[in-house]
Structures are given as structure tokens and as C-alpha cells.
C-alpha positions, 0 to 999 in steps of 0.5 A, spaced: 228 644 727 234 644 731 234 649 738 240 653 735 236 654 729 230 657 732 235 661 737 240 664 732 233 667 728 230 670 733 236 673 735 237 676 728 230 678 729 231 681 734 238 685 731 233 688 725 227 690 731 233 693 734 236 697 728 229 699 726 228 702 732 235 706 733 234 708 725 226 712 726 229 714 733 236 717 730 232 718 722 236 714 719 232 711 714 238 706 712 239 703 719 231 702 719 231 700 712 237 695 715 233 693 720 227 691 716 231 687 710 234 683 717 227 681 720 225 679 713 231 675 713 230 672 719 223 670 718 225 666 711 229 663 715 224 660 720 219 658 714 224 654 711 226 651 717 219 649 718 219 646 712 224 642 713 221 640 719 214 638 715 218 634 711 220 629 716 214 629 720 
């Protein structure tokens, strides 16, 4: 996996934890919900990425 692949999906991650948070603070429940389907996103994202990595090893 290259290193901006590894970058850009901490950053989402990090984008949804955020919006999560902002959302139970606020009691926005679709802002939290936003956040949460980000952090999925970002996690599938990191699998596949480790995947690929597998396959060429």
C-alpha cells in the first residue's frame, strides 16, 4: 500500500470521528450517523488496500 493511501484513509477516518463527535455534542443524529458511515468507508478502504498488499507479497 502506498504511503498516501495510508494517509488519505486516516484522514477520512479522522474526518468521520470528528463529525461523530460534533454530532452527539450538537445532538445531531445525522452528522453522527455521517460520521460513522465515514469511518466505515475508511476502514474498507484500508482492508483492501491490505489485500492488495498480500497479493504482492
Amino acid at each position: 500500500m502506498g504511503i498516501g493511501d495510508k494517509i488519505e484513509n486516516m484522514k477520512d477516518d479522522a474526518v468521520g470521528k470528528g463529525k461523530e463527535a460534533a454530532g452527539k455534542a450538537t445532538d445531531n443524529e445525522r452528522l453522527e450517523a455521517e460520521g460513522r458511515v465515514e469511518q466505515s468507508e475508511a476502514d474498507l478502504k484500508q482492508a483492501g488496500e491490505k489485500a492488495k498488499d498480500a497479493f504482492r507479497n
